[in-house]
C-alpha positions as CSV (number, residue, x, y, z in Angstrom):
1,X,-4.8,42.2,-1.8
2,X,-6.1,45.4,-0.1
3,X,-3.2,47.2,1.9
4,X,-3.7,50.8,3.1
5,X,-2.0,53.7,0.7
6,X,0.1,54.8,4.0
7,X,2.1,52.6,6.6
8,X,2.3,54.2,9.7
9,X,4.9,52.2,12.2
10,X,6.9,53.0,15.5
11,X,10.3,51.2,15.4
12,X,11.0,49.0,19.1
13,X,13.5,51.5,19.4
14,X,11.3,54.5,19.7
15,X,8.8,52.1,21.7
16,X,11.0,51.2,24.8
17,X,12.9,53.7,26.6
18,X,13.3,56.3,23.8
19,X,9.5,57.2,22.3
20,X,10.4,60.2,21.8
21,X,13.6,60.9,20.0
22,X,13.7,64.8,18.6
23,X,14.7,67.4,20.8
24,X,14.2,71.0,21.1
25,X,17.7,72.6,21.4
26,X,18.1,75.9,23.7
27,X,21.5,77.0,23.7
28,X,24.1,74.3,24.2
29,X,21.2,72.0,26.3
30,X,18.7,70.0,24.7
31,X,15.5,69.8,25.7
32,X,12.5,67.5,24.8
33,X,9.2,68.4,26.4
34,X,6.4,66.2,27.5
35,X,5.1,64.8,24.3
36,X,2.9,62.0,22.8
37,X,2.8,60.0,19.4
38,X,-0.5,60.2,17.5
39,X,-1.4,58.5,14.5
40,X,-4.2,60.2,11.9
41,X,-6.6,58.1,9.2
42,X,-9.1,60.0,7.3
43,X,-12.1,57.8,7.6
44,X,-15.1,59.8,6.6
45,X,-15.8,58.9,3.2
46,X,-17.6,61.7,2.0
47,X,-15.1,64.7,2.9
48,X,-13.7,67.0,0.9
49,X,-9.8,66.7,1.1
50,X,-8.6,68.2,4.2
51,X,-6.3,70.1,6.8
52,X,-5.3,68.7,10.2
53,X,-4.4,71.5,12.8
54,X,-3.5,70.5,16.6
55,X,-4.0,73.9,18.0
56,X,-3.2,76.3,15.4
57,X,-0.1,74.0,13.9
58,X,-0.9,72.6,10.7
59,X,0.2,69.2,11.0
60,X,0.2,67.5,6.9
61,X,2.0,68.9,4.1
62,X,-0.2,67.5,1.2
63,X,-4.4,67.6,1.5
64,X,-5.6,64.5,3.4
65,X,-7.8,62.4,1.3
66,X,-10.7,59.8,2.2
67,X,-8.9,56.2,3.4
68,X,-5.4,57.9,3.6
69,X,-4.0,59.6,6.5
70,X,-0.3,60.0,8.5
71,X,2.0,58.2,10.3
72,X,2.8,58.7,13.9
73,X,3.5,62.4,14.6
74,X,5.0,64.0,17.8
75,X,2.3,66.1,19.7
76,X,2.6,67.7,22.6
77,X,1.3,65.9,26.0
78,X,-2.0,67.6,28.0
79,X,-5.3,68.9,26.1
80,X,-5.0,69.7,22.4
81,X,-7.5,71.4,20.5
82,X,-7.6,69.6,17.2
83,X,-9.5,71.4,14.0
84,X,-9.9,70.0,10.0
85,X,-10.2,72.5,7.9
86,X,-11.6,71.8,4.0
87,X,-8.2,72.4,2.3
88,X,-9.3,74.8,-0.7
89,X,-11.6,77.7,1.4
90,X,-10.5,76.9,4.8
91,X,-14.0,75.9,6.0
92,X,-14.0,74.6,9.1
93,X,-15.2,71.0,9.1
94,X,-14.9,69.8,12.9
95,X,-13.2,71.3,16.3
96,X,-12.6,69.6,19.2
97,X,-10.5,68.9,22.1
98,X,-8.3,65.5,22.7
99,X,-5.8,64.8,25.8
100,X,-3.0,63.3,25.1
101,X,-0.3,61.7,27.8
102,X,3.2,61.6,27.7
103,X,5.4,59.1,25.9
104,X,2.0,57.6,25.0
105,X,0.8,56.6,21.4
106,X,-3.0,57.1,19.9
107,X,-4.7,56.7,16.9
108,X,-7.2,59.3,15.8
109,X,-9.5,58.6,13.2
110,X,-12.0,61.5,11.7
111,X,-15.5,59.0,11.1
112,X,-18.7,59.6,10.6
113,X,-20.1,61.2,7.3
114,X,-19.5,64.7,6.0
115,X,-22.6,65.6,7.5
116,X,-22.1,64.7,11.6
117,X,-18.3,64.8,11.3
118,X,-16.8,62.9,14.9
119,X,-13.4,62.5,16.3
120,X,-12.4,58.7,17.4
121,X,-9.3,58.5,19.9
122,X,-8.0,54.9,20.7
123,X,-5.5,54.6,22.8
124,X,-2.1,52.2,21.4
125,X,-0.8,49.4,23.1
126,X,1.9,48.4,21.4
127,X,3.1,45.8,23.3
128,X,5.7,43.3,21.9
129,X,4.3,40.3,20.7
130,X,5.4,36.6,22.1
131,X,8.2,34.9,20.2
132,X,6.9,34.3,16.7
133,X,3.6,36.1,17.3
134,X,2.0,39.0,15.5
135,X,-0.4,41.2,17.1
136,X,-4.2,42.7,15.7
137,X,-6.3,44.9,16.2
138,X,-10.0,45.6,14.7
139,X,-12.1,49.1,14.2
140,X,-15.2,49.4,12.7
141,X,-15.4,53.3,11.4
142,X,-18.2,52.2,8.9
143,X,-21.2,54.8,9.7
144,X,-24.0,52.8,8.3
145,X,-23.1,49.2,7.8
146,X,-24.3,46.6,10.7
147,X,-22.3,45.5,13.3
148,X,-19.9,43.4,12.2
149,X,-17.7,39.9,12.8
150,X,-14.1,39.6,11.8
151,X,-12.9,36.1,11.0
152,X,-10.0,34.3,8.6
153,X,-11.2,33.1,5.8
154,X,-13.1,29.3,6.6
155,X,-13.2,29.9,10.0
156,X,-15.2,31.3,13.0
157,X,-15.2,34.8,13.6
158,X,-12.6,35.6,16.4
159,X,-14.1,39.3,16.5
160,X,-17.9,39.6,17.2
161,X,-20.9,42.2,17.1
162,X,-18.5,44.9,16.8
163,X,-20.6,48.1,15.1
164,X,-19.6,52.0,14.3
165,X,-16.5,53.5,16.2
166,X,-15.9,49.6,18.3
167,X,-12.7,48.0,18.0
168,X,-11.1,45.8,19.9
169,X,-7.4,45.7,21.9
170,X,-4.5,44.0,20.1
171,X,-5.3,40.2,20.0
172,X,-2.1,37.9,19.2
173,X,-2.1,35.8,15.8
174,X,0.6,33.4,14.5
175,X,3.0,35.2,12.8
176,X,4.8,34.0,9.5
177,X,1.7,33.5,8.0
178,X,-0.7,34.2,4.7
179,X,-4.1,34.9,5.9
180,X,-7.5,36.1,4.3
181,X,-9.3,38.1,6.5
182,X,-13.3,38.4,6.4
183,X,-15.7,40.9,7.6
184,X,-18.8,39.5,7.9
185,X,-22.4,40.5,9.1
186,X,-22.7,39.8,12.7
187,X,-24.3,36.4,13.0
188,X,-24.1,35.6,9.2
189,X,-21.8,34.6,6.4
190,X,-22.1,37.6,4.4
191,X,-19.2,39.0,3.7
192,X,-18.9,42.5,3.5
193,X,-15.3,42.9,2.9
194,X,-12.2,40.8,2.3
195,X,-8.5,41.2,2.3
196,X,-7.4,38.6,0.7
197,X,-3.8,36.5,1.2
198,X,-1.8,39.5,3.4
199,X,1.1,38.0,5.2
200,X,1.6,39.2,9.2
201,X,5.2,39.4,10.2
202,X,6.1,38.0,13.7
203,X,7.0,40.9,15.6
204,X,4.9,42.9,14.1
205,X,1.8,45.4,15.6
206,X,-1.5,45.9,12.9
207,X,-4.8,47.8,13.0
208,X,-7.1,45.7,10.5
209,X,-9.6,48.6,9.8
210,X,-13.4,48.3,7.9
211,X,-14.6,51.9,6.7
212,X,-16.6,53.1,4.1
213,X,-20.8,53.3,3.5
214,X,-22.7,50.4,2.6
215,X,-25.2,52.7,0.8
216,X,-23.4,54.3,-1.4
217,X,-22.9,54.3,-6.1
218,X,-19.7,55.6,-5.2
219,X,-17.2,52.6,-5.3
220,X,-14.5,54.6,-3.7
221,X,-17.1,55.0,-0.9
222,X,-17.7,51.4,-0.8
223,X,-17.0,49.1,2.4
224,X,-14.1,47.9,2.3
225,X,-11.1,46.6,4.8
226,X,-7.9,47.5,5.1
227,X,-4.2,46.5,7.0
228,X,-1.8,49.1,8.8
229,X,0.9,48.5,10.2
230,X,1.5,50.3,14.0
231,X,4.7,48.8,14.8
232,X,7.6,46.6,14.6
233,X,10.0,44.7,16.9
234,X,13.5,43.7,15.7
């Protein structure tokens, strides 16, 4: 089974009334200002291991690595100038600006290859899913591969034609259940990448994400797909 090397989740909790739980104290008030939730996956396969800054804050401890990435951090709301930075030199690899809203969540991915670096901001849904549902989402960050279907294994594809930096909004999917996922070549039944027998927990808000090159001898830069987990209701 494939499975991301990072889980990034939002509790129900922190999704209903709450998002946003730390405050800033200031003398014997507490104050939390307007602030969002944003999720970051490293999805440029030929980086050197990097440094994510949201203005001038450095916002990881340890250096982000191709197919890794964090889990939801606070930000604050309104424009944000977000930078990577090679980790050893300090290079500057990309700058650009985001907006973010308040008690909003958002994934950003970093796509593209080393050589055209791009910023991908999706906005997060995370809705609760029905009563023993499970909820999906699908992103193609793959630079170079076709467009793409998304189907369980034996089945139809229940994603189509989706090519570099689509995705779709969080579908519903029975929860409770073992599935193998395919990627296939739109139109075909070539499979490009599997995950194979992952269970999807009712309650439960994923991002099914296919990255990598398809022309590549580097097997760590190979396509593959992989499951995160956004969310859980309990």
């Amino acid at each position: 089974m494939t499975t991301t090397k990072w889980m990034a989740r939002l509790s129900a909790v922190c999704l209903l009334s709450v998002l946003l739980t730390s405050c800033l104290k200031s003398k014997n008030d507490y104050y939390s200002p307007p602030a969002a939730y944003v999720l970051f996956a490293q999805a440029s396969p030929d980086q050197q291991p990097l440094d994510l800054y949201f203005n001038n804050n450095r916002v990881n401890s340890l250096p982000l690595m191709y197919g890794n990435g964090l889990d939801y951090f606070r930000a604050f709301a309104g424009i944000r100038v977000v930078t990577l930075n090679t980790h050893t030199g300090m290079s500057k690899v990309l700058s650009d600006s985001i907006t973010l809203k308040t008690d909003s969540a958002y994934s950003l991915f970093l796509v593209n290859k080393a050589t055209n670096p791009q910023l991908l901001l999706l906005s997060d849904s995370l809705s609760k899913p029905a009563a023993g549902k499970a909820s999906i989402r699908f992103v193609n960050v793959s630079p170079d591969a076709p467009a793409v279907d998304l189907a369980i294994k034996d089945s139809a594809a229940f994603v189509s034609n989706k090519g570099f930096k689509s995705y779709t909004r969080f579908l519903p999917i029975q929860g409770g259940k073992s599935y193998t996922f395919e990627v296939r070549q739109h139109g075909t039944s070539t499979v490009l990448a599997t995950i194979t027998d992952v269970t999807l927990n009712s309650g439960l808000v994923y991002t099914l994400w296919f990255h990598g090159l398809a022309t590549t001898s580097i097997n760590d830069d190979k396509l593959k797909a992989e499951l995160m987990t956004n969310a859980y209701y309990y």
